[in-house]
C-alpha positions in Angstrom: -106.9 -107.5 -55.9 -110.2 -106.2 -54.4 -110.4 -105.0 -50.5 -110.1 -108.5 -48.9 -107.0 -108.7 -50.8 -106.1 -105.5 -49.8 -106.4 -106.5 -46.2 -104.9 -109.8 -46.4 -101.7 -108.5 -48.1 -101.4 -106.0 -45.3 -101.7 -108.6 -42.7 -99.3 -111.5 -44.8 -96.5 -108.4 -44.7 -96.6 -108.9 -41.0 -97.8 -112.9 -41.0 -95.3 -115.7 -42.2 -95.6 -118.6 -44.6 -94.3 -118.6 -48.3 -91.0 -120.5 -49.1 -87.7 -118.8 -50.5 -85.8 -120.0 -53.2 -82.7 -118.3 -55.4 -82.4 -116.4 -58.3 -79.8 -113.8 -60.0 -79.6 -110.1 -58.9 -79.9 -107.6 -61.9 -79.5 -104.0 -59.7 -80.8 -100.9 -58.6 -83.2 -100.1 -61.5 -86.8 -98.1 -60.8 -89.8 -99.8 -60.1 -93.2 -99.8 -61.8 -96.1 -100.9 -59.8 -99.7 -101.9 -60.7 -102.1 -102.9 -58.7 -105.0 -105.0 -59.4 -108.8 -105.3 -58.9 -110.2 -103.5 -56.1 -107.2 -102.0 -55.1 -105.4 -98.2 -56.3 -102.2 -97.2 -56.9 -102.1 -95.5 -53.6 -104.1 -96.6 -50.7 -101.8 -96.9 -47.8 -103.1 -99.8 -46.2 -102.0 -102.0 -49.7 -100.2 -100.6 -52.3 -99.5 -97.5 -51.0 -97.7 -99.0 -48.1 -95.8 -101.5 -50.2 -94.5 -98.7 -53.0 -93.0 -96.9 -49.1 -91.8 -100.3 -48.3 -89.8 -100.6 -51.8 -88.7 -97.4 -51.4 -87.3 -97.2 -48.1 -85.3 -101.4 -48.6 -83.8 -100.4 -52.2 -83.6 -96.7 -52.5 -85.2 -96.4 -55.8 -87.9 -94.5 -57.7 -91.0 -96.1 -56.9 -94.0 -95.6 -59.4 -97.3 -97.4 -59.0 -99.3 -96.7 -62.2 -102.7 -95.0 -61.5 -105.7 -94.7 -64.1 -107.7 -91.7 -64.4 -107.0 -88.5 -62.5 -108.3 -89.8 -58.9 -108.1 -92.4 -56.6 -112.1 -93.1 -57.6 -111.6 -93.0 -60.8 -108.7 -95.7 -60.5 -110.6 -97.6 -58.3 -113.0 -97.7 -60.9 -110.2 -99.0 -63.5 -110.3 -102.1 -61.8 -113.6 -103.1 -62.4 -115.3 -100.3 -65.7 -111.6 -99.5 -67.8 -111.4 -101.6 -70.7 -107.6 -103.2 -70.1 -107.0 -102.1 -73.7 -107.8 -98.2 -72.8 -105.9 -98.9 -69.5 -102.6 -100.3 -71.1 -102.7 -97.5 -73.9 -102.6 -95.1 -71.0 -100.3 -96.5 -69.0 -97.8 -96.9 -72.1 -97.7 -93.1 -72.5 -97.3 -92.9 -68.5 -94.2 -94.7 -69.0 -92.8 -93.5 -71.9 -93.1 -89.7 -70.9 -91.6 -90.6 -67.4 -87.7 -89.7 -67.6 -86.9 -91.3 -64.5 -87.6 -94.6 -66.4 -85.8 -93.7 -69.6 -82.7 -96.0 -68.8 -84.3 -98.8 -68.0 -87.0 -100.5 -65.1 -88.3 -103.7 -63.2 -92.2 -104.0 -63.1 -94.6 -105.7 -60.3 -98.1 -106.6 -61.3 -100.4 -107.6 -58.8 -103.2 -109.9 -59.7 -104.7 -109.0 -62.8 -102.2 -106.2 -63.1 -99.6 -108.9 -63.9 -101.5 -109.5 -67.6 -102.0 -105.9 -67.6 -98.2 -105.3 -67.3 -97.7 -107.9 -69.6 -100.3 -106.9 -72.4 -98.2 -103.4 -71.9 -94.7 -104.8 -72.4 -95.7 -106.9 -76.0 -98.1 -103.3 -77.4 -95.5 -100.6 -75.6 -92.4 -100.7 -78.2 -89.7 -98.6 -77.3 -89.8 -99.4 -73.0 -87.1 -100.0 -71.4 -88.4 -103.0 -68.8 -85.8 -105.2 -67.4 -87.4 -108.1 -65.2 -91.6 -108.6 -65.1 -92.9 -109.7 -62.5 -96.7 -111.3 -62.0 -98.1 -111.9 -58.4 -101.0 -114.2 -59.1 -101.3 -113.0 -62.2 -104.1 -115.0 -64.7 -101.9 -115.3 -67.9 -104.2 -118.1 -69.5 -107.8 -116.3 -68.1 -109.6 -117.2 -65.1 -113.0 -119.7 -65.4 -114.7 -119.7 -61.8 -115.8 -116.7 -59.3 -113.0 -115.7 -56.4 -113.4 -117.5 -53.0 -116.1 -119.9 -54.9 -114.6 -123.8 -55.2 -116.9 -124.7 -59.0 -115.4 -127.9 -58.8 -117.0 -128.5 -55.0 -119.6 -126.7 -54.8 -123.0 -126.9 -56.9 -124.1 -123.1 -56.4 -120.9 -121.6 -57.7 -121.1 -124.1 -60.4 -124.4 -122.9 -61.1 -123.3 -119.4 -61.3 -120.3 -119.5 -63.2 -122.5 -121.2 -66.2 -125.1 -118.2 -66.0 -121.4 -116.0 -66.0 -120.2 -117.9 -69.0 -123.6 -117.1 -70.9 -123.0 -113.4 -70.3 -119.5 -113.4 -70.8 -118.5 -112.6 -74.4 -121.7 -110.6 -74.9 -120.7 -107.3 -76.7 -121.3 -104.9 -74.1 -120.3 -106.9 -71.1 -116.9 -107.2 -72.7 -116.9 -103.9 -73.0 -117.7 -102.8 -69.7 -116.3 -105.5 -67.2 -112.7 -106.0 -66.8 -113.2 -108.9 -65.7 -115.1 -110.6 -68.5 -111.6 -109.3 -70.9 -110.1 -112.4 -69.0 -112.9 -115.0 -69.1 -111.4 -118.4 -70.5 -114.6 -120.7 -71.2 -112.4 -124.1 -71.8 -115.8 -125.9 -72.9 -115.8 -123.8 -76.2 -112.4 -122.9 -77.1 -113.6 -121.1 -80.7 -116.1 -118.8 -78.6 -113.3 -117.1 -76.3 -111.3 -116.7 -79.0 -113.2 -114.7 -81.1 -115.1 -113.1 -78.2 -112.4 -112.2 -75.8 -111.4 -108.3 -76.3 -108.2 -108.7 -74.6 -107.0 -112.0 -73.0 -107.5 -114.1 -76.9 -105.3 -110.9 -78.7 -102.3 -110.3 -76.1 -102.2 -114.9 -76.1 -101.7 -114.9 -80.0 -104.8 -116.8 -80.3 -106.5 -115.2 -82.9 -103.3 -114.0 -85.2 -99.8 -113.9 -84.6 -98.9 -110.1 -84.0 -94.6 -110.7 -84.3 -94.4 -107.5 -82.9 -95.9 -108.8 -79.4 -93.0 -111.9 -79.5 -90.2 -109.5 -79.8 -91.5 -107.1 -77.1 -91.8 -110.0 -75.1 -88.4 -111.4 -75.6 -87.0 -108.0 -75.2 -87.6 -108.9 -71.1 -84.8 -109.8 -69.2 -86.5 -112.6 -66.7 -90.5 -113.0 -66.8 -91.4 -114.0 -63.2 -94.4 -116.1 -62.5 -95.4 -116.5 -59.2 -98.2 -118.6 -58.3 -100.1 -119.3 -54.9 -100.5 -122.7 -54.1 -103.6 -122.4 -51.8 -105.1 -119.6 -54.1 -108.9 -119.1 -53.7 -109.6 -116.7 -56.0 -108.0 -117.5 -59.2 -109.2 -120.2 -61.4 -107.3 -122.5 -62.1 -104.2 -121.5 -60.4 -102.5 -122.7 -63.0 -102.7 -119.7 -64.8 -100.8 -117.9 -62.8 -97.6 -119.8 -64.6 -99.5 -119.9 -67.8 -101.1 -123.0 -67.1 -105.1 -123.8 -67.8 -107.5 -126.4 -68.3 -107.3 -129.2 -71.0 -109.7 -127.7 -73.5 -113.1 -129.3 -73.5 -113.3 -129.8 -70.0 -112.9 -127.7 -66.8 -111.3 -130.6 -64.8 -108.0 -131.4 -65.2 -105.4 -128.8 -66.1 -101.7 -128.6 -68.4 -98.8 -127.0 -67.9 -97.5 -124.1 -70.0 -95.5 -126.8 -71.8 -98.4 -128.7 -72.7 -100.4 -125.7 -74.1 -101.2 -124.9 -77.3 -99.8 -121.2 -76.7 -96.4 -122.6 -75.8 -96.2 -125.7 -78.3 -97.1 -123.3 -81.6 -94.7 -120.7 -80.1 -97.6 -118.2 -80.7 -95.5 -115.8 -77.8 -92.1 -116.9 -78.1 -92.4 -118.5 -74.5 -90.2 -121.3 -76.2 -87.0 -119.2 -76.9 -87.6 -117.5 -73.5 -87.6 -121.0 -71.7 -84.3 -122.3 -73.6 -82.8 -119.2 -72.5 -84.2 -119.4 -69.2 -85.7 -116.1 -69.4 -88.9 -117.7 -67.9 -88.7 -117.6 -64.2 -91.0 -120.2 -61.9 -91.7 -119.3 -58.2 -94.4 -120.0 -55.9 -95.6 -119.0 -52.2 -97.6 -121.2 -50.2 -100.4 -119.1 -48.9 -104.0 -117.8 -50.4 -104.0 -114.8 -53.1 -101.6 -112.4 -53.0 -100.3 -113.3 -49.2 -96.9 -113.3 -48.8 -93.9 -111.3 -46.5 -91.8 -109.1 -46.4 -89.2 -112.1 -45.6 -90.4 -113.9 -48.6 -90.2 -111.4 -50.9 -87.1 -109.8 -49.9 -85.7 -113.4 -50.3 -87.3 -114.5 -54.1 -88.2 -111.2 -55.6 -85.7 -108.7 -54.4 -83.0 -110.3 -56.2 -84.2 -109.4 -59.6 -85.0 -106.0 -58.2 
């Protein structure tokens, strides 16, 4: 989530607009927060403010994940810390906190969500009870936030001269973002380029070790923002992506390769209805407190 996202989730707290739906209640447990590009743990004005706002509704320990040993330096995380180096650190984090010892619910904002997820499936040995993935990009992103590819011959024009750059060495290495770069016109390239996304998908080798973490979770909520201008496709964000060999028309999770191999386990976790659907009509990340008292409070 970078600053415009910051803003418009302070705003969408006060704002209306997403629909509610049911699900089950699971209890009181702690919460672990992370937030995602552009953002920090702790700013007040977005994260910050929500971690209070958790706090002061449910009464529990409240801990948003911070990188580094300053707000600058986890600013930074967003954009310059490999995910790999991030979710190593954040595993110790939560393994050598005791309030989370018996058990926790996790939030990931944005690209947090893959970054909670890639922690659940390496982390053995955490106790997480319900994930949870705001506009989270599960399958990758392919297009630039706030720029329509599909509509508009510019961004077109710069996502190729991105997708040239992408799976370069040394821009993997130092752009988050890049980690996450789906090119669905050459399907081979990602997955032997892609440092992070390809390996925590089971795309390259099956690591069994990442299924069972996986399956270990109680629910895995998805939620997905229908009007979304940021993430591309949106589909991703309910591990959905484009059909490979073209960046037009896009499957469902069901019709994926990921989820028809069972290269995650998503299978046993969708007969057991482990795998949890929602969505919120609004742009990235903007949602209420109404709405998410009503869909995500219950598995709080």
């Amino acid at each position: 989530m970078n600053i415009l996202g910051s803003v418009v989730l302070l705003i969408s707290l006060i704002l209306s607009g997403c629909r509610a739906s049911e699900s089950n209640t699971t209890g009181g447990l702690p919460i672990v927060l992370w937030h995602g590009m552009g953002d920090t743990c702790c700013f007040p004005f977005s994260l910050g403010g929500f971690k209070t706002f958790l706090e002061a509704e449910l009464g529990v320990y409240v801990k948003s994940v911070e990188i580094g040993n300053s707000i600058v330096t986890d600013y930074k995380s967003g954009y310059l810390i490999h995910p790999n180096r991030q979710v190593e650190d954040v595993c110790r984090q939560l393994n050598n906190d005791p309030k989370l010892s018996s058990g926790f619910n996790a939030i990931g904002f944005s690209q947090g969500g893959q970054f909670l997820r890639a922690t659940v499936q390496r982390c053995s040995g955490l106790k997480m009870n319900n994930l949870i993935t705001l506009g989270g990009q599960h399958q990758g992103v392919f297009g630039l936030p706030y720029c329509p590819s599909l509509s508009s011959k510019t961004c077109e024009y710069f996502r190729q001269l991105l997708n040239y750059a992408a799976y370069a060495r040394w821009v993997q290495d130092y752009l988050v973002q890049a980690t996450y770069w789906h090119d669905p016109l050459n399907e081979y390239v990602y997955k032997e380029s892609s440092s992070f996304l390809a390996d925590i998908n089971n795309e390259r080798t099956v690591n069994e070790s990442y299924i069972t973490n996986l399956q270990s979770l109680n629910k895995f909520v998805m939620v997905k923002f229908t009007k979304d201008k940021m993430v591309q496709p949106i589909e991703s964000q309910w591990f959905g992506y484009y059909k490979p060999g073209q960046d037009v028309e896009v499957q469902k999770l069901e019709e994926s390769e990921i989820f028809l191999k069972n290269r995650l386990g998503l299978q046993e976790m969708h007969q057991s209805n482990k795998l949890v659907f929602l969505e919120c009509e609004g742009n990235h990340l903007q949602f209420t407190k109404e709405w998410f008292k009503t869909n995500i409070f219950p598995f709080l």
